[in-house]
PDB file as gemmi writes it, atoms N, CA and C in Angstrom:
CRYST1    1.000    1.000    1.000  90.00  90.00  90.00 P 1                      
ATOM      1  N   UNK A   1      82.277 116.847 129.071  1.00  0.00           N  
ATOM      2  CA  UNK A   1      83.250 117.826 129.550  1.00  0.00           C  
ATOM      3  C   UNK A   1      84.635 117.201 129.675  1.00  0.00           C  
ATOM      4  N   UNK A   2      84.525 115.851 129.917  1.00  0.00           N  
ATOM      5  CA  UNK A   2      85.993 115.227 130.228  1.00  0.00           C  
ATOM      6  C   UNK A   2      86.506 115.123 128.655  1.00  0.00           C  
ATOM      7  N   UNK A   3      85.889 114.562 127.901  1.00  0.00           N  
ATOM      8  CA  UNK A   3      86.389 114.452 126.541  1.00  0.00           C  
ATOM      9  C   UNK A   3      87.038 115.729 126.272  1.00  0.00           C  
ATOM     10  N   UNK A   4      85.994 116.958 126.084  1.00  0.00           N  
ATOM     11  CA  UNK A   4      86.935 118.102 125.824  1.00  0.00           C  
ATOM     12  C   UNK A   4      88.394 118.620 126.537  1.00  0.00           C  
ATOM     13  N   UNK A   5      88.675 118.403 127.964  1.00  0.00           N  
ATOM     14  CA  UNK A   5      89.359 118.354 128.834  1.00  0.00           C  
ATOM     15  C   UNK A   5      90.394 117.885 128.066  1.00  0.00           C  
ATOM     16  N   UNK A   6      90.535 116.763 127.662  1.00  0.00           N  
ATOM     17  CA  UNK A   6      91.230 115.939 127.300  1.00  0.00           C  
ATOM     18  C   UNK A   6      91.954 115.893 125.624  1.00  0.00           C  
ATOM     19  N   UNK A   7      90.843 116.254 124.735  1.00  0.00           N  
ATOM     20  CA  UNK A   7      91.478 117.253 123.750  1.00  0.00           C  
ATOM     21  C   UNK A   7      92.094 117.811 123.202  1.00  0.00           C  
ATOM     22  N   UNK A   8      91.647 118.792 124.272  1.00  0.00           N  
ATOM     23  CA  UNK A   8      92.542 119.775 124.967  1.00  0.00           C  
ATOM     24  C   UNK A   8      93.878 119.624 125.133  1.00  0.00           C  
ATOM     25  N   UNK A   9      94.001 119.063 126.250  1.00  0.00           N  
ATOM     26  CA  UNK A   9      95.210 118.890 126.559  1.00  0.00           C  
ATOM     27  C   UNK A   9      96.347 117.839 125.541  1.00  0.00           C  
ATOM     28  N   UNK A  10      95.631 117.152 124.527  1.00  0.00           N  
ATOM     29  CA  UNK A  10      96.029 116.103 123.877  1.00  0.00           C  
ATOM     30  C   UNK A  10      97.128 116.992 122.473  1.00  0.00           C  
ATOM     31  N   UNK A  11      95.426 118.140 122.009  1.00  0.00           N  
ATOM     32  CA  UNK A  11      96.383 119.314 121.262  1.00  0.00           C  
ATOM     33  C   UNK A  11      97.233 119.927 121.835  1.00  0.00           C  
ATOM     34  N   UNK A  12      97.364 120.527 122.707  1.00  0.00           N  
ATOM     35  CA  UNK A  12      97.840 121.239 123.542  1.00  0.00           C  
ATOM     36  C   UNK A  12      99.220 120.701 123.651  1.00  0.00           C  
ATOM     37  N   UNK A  13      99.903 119.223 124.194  1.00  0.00           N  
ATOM     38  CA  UNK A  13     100.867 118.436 123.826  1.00  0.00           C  
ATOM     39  C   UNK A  13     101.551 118.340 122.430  1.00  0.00           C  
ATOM     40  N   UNK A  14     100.402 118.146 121.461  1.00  0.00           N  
ATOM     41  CA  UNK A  14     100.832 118.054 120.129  1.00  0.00           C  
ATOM     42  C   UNK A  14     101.637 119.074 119.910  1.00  0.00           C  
ATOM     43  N   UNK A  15     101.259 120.194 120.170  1.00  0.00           N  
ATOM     44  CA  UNK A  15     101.727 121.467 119.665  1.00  0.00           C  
ATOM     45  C   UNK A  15     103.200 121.793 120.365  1.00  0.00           C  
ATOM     46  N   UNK A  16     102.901 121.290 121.718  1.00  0.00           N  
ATOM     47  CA  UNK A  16     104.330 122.029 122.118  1.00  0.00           C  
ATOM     48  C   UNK A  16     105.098 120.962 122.145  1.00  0.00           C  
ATOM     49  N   UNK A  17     105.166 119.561 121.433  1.00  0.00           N  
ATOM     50  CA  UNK A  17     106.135 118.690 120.900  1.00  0.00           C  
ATOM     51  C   UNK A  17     106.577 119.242 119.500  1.00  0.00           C  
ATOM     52  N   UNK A  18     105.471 119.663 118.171  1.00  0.00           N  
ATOM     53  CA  UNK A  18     106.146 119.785 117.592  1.00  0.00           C  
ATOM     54  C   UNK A  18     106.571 121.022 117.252  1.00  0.00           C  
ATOM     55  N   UNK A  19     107.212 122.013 118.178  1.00  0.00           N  
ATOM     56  CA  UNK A  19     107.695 123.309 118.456  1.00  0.00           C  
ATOM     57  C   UNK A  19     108.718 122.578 118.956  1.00  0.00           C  
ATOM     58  N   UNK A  20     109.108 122.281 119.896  1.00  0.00           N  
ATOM     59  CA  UNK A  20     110.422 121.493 120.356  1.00  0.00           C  
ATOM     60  C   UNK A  20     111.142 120.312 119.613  1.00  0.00           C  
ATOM     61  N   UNK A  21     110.619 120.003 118.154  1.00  0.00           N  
ATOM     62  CA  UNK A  21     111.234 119.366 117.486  1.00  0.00           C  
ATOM     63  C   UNK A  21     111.820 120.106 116.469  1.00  0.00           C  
ATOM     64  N   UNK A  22     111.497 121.555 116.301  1.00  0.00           N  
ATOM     65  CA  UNK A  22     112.151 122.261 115.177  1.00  0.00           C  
ATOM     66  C   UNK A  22     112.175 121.813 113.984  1.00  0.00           C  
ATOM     67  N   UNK A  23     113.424 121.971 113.330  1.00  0.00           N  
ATOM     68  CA  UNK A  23     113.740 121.339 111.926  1.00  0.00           C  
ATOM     69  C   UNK A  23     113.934 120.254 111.605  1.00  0.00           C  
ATOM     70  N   UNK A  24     113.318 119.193 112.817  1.00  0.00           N  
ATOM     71  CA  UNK A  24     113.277 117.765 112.305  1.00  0.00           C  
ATOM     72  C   UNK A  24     112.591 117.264 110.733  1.00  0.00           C  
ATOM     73  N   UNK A  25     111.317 117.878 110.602  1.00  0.00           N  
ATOM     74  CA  UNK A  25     110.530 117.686 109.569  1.00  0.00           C  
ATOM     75  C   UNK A  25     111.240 118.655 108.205  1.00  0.00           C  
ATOM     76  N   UNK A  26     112.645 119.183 108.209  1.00  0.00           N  
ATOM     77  CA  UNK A  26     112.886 119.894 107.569  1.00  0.00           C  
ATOM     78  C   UNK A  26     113.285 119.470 106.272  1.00  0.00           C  
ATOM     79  N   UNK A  27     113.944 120.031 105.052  1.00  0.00           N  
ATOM     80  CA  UNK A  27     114.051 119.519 103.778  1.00  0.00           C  
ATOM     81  C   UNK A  27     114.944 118.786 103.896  1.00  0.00           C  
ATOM     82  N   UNK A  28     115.689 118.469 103.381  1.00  0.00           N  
ATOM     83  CA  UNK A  28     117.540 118.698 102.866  1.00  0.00           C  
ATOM     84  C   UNK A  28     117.997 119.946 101.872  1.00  0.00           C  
ATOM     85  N   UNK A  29     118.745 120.340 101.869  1.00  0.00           N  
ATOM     86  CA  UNK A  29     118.427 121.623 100.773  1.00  0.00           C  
ATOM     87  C   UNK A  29     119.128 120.659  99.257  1.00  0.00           C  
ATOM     88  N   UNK A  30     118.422 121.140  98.337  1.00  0.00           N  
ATOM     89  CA  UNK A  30     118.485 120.980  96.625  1.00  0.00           C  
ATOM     90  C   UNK A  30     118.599 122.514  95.933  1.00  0.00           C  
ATOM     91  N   UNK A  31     118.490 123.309  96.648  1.00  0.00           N  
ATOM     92  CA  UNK A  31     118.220 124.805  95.995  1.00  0.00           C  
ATOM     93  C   UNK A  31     119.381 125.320  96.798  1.00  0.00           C  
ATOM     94  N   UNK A  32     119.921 126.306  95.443  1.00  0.00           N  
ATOM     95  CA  UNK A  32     120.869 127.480  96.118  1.00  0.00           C  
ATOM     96  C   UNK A  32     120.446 128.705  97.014  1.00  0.00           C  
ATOM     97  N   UNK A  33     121.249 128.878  97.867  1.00  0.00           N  
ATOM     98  CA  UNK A  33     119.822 130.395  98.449  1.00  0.00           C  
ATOM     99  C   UNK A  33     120.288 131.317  98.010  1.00  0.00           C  
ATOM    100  N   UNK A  34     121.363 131.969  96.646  1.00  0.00           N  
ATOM    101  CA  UNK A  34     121.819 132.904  96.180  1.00  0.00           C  
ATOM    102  C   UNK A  34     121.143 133.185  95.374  1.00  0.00           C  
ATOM    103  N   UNK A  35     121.474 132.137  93.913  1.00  0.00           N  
ATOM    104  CA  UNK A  35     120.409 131.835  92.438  1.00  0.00           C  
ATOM    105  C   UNK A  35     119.487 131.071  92.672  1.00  0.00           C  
ATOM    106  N   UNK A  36     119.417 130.144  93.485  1.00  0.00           N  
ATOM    107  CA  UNK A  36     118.201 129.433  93.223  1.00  0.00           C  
ATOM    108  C   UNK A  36     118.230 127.860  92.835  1.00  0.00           C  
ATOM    109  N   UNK A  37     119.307 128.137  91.718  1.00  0.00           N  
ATOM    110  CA  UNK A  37     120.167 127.044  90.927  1.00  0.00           C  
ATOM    111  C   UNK A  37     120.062 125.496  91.652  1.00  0.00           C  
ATOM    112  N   UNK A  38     120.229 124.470  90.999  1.00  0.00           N  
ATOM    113  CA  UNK A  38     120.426 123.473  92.011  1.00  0.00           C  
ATOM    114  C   UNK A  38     122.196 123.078  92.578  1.00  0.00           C  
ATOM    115  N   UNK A  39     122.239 123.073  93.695  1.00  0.00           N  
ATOM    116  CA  UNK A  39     122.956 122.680  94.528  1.00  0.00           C  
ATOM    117  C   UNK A  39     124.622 121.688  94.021  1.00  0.00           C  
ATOM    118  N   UNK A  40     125.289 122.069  93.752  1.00  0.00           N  
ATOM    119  CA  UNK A  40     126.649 121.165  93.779  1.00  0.00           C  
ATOM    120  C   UNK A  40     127.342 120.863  95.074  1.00  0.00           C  
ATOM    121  N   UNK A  41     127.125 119.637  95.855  1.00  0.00           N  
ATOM    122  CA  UNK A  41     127.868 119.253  96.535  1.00  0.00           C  
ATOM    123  C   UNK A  41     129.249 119.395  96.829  1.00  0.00           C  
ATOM    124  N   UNK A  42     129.536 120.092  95.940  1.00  0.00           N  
ATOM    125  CA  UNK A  42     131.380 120.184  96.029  1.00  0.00           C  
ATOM    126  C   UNK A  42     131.413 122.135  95.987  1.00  0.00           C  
ATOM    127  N   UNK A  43     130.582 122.457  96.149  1.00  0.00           N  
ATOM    128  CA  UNK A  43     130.918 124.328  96.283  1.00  0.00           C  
ATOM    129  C   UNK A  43     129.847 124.014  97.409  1.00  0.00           C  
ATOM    130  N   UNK A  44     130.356 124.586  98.465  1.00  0.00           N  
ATOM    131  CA  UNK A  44     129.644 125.200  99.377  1.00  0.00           C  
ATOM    132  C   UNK A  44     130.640 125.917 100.781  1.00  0.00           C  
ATOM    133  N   UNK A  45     129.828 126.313 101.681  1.00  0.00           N  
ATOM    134  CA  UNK A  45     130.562 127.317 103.043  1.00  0.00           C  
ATOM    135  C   UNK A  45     130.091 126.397 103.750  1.00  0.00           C  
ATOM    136  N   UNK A  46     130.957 126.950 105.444  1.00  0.00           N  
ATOM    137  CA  UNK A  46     130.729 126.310 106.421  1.00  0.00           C  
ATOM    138  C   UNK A  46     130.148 127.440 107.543  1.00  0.00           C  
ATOM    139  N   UNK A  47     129.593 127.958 107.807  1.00  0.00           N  
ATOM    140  CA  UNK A  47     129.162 128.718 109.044  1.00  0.00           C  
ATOM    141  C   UNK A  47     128.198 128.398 109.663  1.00  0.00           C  
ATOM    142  N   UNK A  48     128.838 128.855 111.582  1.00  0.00           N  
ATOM    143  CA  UNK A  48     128.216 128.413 112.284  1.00  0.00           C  
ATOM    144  C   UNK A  48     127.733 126.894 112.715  1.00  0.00           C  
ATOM    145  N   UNK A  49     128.965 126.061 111.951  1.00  0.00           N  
ATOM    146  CA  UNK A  49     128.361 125.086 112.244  1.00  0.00           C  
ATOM    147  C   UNK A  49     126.994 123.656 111.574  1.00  0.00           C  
ATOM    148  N   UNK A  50     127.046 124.691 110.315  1.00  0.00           N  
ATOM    149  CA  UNK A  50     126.582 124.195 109.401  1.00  0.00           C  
ATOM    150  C   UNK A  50     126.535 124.543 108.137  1.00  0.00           C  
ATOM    151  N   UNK A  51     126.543 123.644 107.355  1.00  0.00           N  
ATOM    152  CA  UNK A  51     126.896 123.760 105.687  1.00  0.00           C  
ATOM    153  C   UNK A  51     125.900 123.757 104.794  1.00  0.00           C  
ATOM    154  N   UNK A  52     126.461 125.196 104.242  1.00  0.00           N  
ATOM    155  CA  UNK A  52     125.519 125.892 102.921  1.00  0.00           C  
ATOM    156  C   UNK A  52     126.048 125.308 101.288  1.00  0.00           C  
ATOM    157  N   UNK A  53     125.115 124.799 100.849  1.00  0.00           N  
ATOM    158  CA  UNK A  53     126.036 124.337  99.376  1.00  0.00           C  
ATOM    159  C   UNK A  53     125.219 125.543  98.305  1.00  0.00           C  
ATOM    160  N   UNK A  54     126.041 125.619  97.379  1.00  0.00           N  
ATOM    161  CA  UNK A  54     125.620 126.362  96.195  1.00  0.00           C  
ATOM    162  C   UNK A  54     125.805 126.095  95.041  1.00  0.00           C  
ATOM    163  N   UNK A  55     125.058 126.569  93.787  1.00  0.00           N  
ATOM    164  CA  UNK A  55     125.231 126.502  92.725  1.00  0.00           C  
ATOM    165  C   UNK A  55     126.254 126.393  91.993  1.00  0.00           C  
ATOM    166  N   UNK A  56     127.423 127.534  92.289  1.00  0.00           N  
ATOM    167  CA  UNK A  56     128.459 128.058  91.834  1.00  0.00           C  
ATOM    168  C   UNK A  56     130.021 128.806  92.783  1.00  0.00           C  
ATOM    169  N   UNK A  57     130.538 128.439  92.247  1.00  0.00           N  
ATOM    170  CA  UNK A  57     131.613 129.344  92.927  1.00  0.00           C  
ATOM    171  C   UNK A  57     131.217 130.937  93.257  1.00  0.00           C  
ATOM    172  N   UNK A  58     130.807 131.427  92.335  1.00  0.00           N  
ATOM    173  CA  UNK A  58     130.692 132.935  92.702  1.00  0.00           C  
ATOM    174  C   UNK A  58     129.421 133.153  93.864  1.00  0.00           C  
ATOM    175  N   UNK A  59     128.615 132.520  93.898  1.00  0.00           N  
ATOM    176  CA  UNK A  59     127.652 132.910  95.000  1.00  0.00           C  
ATOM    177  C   UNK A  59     128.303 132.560  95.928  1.00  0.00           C  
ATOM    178  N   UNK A  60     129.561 132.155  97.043  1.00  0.00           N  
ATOM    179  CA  UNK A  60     130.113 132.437  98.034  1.00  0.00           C  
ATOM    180  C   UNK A  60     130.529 132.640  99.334  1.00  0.00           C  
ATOM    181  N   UNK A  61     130.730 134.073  98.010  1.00  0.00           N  
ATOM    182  CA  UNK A  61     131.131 135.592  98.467  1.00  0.00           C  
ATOM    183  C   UNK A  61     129.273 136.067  98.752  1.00  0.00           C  
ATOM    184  N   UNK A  62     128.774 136.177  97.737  1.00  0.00           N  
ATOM    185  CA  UNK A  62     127.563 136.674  98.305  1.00  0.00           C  
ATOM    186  C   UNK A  62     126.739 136.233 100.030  1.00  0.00           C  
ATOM    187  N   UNK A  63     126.731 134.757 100.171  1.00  0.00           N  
ATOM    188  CA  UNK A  63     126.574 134.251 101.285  1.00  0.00           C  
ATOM    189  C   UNK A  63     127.462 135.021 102.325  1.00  0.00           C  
ATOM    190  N   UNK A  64     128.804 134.983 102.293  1.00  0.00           N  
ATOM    191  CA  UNK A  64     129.734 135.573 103.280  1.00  0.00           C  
ATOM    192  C   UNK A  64     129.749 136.756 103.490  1.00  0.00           C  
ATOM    193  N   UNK A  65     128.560 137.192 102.673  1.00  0.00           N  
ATOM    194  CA  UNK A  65     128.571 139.224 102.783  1.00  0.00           C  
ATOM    195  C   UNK A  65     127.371 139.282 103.688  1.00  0.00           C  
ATOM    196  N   UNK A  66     126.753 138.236 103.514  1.00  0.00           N  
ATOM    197  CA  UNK A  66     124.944 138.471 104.742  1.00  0.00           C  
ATOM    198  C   UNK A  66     124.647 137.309 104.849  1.00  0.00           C  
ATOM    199  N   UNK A  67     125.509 135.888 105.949  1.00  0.00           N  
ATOM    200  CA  UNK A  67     124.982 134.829 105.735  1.00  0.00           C  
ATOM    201  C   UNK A  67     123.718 134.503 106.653  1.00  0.00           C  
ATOM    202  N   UNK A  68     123.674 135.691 107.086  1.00  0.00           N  
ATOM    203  CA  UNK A  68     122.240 135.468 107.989  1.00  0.00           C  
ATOM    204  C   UNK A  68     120.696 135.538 107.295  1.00  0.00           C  
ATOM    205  N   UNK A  69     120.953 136.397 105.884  1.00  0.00           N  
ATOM    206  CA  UNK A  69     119.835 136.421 105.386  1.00  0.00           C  
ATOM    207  C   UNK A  69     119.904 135.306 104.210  1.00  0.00           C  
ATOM    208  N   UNK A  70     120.478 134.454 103.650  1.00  0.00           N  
ATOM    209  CA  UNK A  70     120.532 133.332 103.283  1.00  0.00           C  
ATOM    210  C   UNK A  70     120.338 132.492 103.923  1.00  0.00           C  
ATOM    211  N   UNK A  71     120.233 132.251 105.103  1.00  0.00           N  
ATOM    212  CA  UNK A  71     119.637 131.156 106.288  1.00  0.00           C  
ATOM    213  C   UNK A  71     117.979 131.359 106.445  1.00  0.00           C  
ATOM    214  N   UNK A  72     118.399 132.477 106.560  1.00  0.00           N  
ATOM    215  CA  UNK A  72     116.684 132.833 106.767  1.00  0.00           C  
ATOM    216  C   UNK A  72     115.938 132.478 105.615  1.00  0.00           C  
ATOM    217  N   UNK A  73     116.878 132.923 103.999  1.00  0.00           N  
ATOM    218  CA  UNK A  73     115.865 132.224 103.203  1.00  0.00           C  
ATOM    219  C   UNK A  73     115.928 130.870 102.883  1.00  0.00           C  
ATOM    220  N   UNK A  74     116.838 130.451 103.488  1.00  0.00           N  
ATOM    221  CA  UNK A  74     116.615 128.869 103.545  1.00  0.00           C  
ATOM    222  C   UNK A  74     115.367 128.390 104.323  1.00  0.00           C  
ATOM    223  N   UNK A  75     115.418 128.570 105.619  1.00  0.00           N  
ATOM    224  CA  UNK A  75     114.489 128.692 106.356  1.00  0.00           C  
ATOM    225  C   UNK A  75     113.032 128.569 106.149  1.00  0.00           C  
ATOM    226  N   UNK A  76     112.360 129.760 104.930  1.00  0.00           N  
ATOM    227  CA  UNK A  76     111.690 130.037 104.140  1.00  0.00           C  
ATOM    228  C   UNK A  76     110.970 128.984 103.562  1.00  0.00           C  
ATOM    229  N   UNK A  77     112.235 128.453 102.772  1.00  0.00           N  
ATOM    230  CA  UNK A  77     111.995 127.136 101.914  1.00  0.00           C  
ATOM    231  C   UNK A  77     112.143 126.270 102.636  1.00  0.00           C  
ATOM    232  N   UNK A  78     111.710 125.984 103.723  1.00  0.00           N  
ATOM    233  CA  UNK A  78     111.850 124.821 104.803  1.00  0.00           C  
ATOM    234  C   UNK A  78     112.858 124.130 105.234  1.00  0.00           C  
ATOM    235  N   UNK A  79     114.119 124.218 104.669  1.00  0.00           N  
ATOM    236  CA  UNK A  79     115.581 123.492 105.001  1.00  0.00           C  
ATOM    237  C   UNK A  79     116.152 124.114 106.118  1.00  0.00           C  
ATOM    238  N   UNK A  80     116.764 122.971 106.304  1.00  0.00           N  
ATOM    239  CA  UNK A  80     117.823 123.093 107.561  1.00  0.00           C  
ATOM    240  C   UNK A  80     119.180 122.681 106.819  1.00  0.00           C  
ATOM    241  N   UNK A  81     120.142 123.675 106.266  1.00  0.00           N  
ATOM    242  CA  UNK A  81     121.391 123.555 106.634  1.00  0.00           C  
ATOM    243  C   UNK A  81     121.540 121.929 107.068  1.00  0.00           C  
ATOM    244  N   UNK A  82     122.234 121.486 106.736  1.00  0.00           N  
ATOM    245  CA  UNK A  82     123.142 120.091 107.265  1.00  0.00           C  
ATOM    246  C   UNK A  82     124.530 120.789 108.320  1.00  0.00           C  
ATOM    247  N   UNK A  83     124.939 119.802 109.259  1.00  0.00           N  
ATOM    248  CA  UNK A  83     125.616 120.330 110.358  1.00  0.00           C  
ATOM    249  C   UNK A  83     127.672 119.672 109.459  1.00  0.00           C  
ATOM    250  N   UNK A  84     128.039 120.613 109.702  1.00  0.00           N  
ATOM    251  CA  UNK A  84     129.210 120.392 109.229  1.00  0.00           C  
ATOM    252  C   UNK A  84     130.053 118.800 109.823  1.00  0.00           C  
ATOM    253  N   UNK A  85     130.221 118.124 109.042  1.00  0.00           N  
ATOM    254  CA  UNK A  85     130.827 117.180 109.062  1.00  0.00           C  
ATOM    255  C   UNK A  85     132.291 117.253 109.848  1.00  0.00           C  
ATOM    256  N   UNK A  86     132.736 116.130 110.705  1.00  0.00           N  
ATOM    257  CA  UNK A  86     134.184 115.634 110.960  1.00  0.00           C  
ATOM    258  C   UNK A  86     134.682 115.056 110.222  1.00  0.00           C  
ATOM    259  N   UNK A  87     136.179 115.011 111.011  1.00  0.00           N  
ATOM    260  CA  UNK A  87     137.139 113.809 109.732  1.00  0.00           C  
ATOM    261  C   UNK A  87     136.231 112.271 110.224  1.00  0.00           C  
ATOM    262  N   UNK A  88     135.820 112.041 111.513  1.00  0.00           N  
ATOM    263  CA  UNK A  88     134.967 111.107 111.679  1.00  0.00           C  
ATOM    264  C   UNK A  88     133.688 110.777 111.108  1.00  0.00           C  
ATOM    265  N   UNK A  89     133.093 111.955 110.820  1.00  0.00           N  
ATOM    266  CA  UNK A  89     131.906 111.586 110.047  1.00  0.00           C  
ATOM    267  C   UNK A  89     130.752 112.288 110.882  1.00  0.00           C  
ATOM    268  N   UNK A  90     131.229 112.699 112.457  1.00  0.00           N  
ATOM    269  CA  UNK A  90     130.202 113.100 113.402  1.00  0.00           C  
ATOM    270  C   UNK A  90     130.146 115.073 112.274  1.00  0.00           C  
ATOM    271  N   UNK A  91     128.622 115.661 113.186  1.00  0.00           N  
ATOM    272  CA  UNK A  91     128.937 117.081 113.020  1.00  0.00           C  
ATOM    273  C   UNK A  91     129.556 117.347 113.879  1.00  0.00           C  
ATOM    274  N   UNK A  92     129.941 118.822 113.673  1.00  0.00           N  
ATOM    275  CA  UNK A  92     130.803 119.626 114.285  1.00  0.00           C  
ATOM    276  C   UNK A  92     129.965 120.261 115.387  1.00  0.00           C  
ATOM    277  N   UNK A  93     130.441 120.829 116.465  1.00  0.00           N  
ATOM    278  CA  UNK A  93     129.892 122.034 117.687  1.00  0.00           C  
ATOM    279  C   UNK A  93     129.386 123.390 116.522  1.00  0.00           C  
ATOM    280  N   UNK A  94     128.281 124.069 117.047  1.00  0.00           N  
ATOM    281  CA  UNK A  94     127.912 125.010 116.471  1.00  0.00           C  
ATOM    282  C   UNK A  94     129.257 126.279 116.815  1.00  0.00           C  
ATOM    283  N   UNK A  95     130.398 126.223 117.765  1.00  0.00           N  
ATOM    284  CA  UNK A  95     131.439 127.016 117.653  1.00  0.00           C  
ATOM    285  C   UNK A  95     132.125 126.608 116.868  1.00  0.00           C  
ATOM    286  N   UNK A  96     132.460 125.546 116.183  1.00  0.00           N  
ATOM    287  CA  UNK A  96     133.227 125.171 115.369  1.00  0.00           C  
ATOM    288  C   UNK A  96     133.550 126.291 114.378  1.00  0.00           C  
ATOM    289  N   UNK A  97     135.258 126.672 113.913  1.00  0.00           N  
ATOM    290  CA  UNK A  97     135.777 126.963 112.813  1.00  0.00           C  
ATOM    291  C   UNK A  97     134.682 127.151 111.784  1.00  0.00           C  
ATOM    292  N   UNK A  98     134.419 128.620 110.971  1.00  0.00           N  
ATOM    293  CA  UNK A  98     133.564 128.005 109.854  1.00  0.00           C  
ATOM    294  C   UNK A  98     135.194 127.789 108.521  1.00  0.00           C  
ATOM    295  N   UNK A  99     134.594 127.253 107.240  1.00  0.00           N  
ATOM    296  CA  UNK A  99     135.596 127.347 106.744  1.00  0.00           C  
ATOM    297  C   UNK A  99     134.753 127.488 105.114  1.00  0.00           C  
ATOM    298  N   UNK A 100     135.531 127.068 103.932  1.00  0.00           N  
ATOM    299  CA  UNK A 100     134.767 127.400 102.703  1.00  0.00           C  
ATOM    300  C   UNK A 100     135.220 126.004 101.861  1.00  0.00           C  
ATOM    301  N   UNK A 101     134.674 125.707 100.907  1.00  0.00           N  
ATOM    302  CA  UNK A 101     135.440 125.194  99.550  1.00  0.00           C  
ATOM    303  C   UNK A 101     134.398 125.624  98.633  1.00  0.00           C  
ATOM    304  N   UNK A 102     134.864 125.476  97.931  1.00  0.00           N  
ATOM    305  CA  UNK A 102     134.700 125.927  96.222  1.00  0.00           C  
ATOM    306  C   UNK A 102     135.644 125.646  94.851  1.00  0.00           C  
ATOM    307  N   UNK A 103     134.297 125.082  94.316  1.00  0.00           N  
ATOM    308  CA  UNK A 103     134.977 124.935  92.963  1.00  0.00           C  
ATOM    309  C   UNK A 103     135.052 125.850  91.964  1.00  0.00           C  
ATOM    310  N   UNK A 104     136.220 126.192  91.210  1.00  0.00           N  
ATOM    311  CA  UNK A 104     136.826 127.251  90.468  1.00  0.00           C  
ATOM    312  C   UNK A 104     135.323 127.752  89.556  1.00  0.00           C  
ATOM    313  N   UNK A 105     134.502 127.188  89.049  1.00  0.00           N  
ATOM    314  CA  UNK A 105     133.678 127.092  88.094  1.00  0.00           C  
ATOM    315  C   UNK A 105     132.566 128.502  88.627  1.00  0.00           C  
ATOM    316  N   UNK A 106     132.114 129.005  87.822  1.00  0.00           N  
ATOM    317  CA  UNK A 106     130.613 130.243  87.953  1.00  0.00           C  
ATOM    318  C   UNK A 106     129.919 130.212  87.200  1.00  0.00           C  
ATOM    319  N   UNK A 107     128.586 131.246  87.598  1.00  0.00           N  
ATOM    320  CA  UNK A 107     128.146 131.599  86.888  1.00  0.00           C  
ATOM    321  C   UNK A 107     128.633 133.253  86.276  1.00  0.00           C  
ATOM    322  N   UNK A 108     127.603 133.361  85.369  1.00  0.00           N  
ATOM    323  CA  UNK A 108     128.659 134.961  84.502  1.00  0.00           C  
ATOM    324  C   UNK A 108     127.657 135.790  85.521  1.00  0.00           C  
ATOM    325  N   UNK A 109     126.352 135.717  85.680  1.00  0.00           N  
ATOM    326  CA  UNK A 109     125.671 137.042  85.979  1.00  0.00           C  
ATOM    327  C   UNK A 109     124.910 136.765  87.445  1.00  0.00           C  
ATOM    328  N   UNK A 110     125.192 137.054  88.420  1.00  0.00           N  
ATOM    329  CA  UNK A 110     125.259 136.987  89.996  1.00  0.00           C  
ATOM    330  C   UNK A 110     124.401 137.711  90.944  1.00  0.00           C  
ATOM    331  N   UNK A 111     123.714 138.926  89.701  1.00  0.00           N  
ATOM    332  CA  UNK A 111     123.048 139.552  91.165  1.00  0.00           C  
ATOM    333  C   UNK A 111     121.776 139.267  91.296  1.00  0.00           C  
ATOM    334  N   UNK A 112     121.165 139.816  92.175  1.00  0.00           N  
ATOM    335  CA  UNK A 112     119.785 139.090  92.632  1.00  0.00           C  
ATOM    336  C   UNK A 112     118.735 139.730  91.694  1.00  0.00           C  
ATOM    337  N   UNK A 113     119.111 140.566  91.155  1.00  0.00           N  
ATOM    338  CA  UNK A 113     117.984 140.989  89.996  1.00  0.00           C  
ATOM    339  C   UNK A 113     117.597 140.150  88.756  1.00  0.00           C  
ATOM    340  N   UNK A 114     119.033 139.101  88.538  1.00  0.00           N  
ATOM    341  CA  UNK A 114     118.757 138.383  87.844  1.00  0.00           C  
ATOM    342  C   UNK A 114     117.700 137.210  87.614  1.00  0.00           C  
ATOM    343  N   UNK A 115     117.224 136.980  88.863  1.00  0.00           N  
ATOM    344  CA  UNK A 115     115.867 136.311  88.842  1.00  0.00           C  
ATOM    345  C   UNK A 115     114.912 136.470  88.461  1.00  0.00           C  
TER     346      UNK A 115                                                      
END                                                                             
């Protein structure tokens, strides 16, 4: 009975440590959450505090029209967003400014049917 007791409580710990660790075990993202595409380091958004990279210049705008459901499908695919960088190198506060860059470059055909 003590063994089980103990178990018990041993899972029981397990579980609600790794619920309180969140997105530690999370990806890095390599995938766009618009196209799919892989990831260019030099096009991406900043919201909320953390940074979305994308394929292309034109996916965005798409992000900035519903960036909540692009998180979520990040999410999906197990990534966590990276936290927006300082001029120091630290992240930013989740109030932080969001902001954008992008490189001039696209793709021609953008919508989600195209998958």
């Amino acid at each position: 009975m003590r063994i089980l007791k103990t178990s018990t409580l041993a899972g029981f710990c397990l579980i609600l440590l790794l619920s309180l660790a969140g997105n530690v075990f999370a990806e890095p993202q390599t995938k766009c959450p618009v196209m799919g595409g892989d990831i260019n380091k030099e096009i991406y958004a900043d919201y909320e505090g953390k940074r979305v990279y994308f394929c292309c210049a034109a996916c965005v705008p798409q992000f900035k029209a519903d960036p909540e459901k692009y998180l979520a499908k990040l999410q999906e695919m197990g990534v966590e967003p990276e936290a927006v960088p300082t001029e120091d190198g630290d992240a930013t506060p989740d109030d932080a400014d969001p902001g954008e860059h992008a490189a001039p470059e696209g793709h021609a055909d953008h919508s989600e049917d195209a998958k």
